[in-house]
C-alpha positions in Angstrom: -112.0 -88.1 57.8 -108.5 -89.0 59.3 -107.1 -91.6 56.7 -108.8 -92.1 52.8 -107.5 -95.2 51.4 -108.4 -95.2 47.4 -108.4 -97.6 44.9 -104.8 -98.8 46.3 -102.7 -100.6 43.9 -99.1 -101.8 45.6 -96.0 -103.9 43.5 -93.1 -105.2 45.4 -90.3 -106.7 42.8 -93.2 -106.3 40.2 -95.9 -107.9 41.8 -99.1 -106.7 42.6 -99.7 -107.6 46.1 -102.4 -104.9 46.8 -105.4 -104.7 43.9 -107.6 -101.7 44.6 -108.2 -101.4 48.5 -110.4 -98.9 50.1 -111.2 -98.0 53.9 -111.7 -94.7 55.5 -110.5 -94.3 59.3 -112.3 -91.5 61.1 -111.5 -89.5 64.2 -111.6 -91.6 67.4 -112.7 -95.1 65.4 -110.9 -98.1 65.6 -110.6 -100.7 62.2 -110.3 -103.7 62.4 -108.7 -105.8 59.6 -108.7 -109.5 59.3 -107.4 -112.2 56.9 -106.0 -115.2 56.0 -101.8 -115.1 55.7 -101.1 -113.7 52.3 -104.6 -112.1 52.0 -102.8 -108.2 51.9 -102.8 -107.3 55.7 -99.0 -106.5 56.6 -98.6 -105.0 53.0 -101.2 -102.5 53.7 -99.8 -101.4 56.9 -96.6 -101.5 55.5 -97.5 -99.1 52.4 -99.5 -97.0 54.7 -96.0 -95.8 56.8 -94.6 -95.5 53.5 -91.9 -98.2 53.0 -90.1 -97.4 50.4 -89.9 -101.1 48.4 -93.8 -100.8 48.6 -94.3 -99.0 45.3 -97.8 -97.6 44.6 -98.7 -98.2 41.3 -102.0 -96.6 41.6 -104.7 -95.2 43.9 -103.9 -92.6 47.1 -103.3 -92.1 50.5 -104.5 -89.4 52.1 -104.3 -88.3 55.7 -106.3 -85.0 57.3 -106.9 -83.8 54.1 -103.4 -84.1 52.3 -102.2 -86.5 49.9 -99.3 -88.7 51.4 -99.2 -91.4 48.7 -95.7 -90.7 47.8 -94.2 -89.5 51.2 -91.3 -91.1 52.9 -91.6 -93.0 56.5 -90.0 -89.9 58.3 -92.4 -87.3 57.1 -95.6 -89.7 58.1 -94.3 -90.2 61.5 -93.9 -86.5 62.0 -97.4 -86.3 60.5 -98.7 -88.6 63.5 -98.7 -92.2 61.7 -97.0 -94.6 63.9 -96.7 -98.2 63.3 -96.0 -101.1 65.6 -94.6 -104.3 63.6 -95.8 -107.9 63.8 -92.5 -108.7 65.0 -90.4 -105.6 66.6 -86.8 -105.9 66.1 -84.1 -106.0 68.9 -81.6 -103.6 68.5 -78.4 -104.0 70.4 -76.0 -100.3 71.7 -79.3 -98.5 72.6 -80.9 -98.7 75.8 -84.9 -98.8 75.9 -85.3 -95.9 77.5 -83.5 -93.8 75.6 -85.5 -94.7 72.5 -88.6 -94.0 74.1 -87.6 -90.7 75.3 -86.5 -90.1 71.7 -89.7 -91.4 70.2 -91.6 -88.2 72.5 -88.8 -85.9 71.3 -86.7 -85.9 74.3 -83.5 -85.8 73.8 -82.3 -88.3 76.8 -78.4 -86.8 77.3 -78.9 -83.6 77.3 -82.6 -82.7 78.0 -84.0 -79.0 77.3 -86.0 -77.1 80.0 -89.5 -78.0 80.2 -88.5 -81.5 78.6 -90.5 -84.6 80.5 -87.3 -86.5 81.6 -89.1 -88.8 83.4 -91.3 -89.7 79.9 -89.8 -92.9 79.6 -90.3 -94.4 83.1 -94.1 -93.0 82.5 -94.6 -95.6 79.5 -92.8 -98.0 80.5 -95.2 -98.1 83.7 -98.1 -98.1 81.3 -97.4 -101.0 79.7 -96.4 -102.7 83.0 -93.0 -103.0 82.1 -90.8 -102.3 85.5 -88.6 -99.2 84.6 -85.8 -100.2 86.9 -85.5 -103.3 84.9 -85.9 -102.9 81.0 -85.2 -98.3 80.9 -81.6 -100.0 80.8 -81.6 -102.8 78.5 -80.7 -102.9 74.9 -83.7 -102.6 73.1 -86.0 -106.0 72.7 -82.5 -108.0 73.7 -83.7 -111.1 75.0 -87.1 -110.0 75.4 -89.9 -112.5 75.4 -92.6 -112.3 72.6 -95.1 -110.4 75.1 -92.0 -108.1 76.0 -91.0 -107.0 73.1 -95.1 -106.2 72.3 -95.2 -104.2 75.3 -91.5 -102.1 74.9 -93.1 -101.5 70.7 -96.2 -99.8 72.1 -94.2 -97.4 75.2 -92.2 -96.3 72.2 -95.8 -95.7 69.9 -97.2 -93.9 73.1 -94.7 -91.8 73.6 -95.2 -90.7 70.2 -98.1 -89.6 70.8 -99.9 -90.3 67.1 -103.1 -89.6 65.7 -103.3 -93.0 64.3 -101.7 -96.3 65.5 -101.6 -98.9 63.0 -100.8 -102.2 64.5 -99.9 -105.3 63.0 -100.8 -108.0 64.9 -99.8 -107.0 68.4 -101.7 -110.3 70.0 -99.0 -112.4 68.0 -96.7 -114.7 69.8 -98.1 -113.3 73.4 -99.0 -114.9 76.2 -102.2 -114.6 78.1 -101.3 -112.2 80.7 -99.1 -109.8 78.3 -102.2 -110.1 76.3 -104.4 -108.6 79.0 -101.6 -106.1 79.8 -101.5 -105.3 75.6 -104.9 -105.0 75.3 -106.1 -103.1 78.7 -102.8 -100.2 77.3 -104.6 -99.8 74.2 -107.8 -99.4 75.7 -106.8 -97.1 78.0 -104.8 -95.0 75.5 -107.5 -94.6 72.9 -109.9 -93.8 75.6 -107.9 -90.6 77.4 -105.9 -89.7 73.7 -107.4 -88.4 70.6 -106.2 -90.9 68.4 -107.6 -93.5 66.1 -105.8 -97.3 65.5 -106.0 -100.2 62.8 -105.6 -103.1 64.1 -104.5 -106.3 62.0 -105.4 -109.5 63.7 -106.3 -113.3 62.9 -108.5 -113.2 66.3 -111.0 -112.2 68.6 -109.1 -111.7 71.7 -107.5 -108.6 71.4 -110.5 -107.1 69.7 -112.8 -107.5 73.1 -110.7 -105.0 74.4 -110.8 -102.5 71.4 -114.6 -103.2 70.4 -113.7 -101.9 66.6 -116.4 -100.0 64.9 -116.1 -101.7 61.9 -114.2 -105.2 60.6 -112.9 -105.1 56.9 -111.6 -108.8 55.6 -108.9 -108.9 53.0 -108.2 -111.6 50.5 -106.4 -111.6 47.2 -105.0 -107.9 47.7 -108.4 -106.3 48.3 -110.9 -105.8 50.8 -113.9 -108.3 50.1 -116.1 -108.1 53.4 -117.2 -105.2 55.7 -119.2 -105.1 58.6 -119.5 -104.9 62.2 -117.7 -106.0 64.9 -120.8 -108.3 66.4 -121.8 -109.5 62.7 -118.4 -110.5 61.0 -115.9 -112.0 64.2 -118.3 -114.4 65.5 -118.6 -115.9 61.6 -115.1 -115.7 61.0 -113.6 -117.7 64.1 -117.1 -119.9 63.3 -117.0 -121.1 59.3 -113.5 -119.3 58.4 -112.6 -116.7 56.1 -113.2 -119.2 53.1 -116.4 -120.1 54.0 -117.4 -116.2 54.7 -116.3 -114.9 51.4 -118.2 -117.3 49.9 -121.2 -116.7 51.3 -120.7 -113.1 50.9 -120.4 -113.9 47.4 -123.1 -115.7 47.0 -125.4 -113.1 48.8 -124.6 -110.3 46.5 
């Protein structure tokens, strides 16, 4: 199992936002988790990179095998965690390309032999982002929505992690920097051995991910799991109220 997720119990300022979730990530799988706002979603990702104002109270994380409950954002990353945020910062005095190089540990001034120098051109085309225009630019500067989506994940691939968690990356995107988000992801999962959460209110990213399973948050825990097929189709039907409480009643 890549990720363990136990009994997770997470306080910001003394509350309790997270009350006892568990999921399990496996090699090559993609999750799916769904919500309605406040249900637990960004919290989760957020305490799974290890956010330090995220305190766990209780429960574990534990990646490959090793117990990373308490470890700091900088010693995830180097594990292979990599997160993309709902909404990516812009970040003025560094160029785009630079931090991408930086991300896949090449040092863009003064390269080493063997280094890929031409690493951050490479991403940039994957996410069909023209090189010539945005390897210059301050990072997410007067970037659209869809743009700044699109610069997050040539960083995350550059990185080359073993699990992507991504929160929301079909927010505030148009339709064709949807297609462009979604047909990246598809084709790096496919050709990389990595696994991804993905955190989403809809459907339309998730027909080009195809998850192989959908948990549904609300009130700090997961309340629903099932497949892809079973659960979206209900969801964007009757709603997450609705769901749980037929869940509920079911058993």
């Amino acid at each position: 199992m890549l990720l363990e997720v136990k009994d997770l119990h997470v306080s910001v300022e003394g509350k309790e936002l997270l009350k006892g979730v568990d999921l399990s990530v496996g090699n090559k799988e993609i999750i799916a988790v769904m919500g309605h706002n406040a249900s637990g979603k960004t919290t989760l990702a957020l305490t799974l990179m290890g956010f330090p104002q995220y305190k766990v109270t209780s429960g574990e994380v534990v990646f490959e095998g090793r117990d990373v409950t308490y470890q700091t954002i900088d010693e995830r990353a180097r594990l292979g965690i990599a997160l993309a945020f709902q909404a990516p910062p812009a970040i003025r005095g560094i160029k785009l390309g630079d931090i991408i190089s930086l991300a896949g540990g090449v040092n863009p001034w003064t390269p080493k032999p063997g280094d890929d120098i031409e690493l951050a051109k490479k991403m940039l085309e994957r996410v069909d982002l023209d090189p010539s225009l945005y390897a210059t630019r301050e990072v997410n500067v007067g970037f659209s929505g869809g743009e700044r989506k699109r610069s997050e994940l040539a960083q995350i691939f550059a990185m080359r992690p073993k699990l992507m968690i991504l929160d929301e990356p079909d927010s505030g995107v148009d339709i064709d920097s949807l297609k462009v988000v979604g047909n990246s992801l598809k084709d790096y999962f496919e050709n990389n051995d990595c696994s991804i959460i993905i955190i989403t209110h809809h459907r339309y990213i998730l027909e080009y991910l195809k998850p192989n399973k959908v948990h549904v948050m609300s009130g700090g825990r997961v309340v629903i799991s099932g497949s892809y097929d079973d659960l979206v189709e209900r969801i964007e039907s009757i709603g997450y109220d609705q769901l749980i409480k037929e869940e509920t009643a079911n058993g």
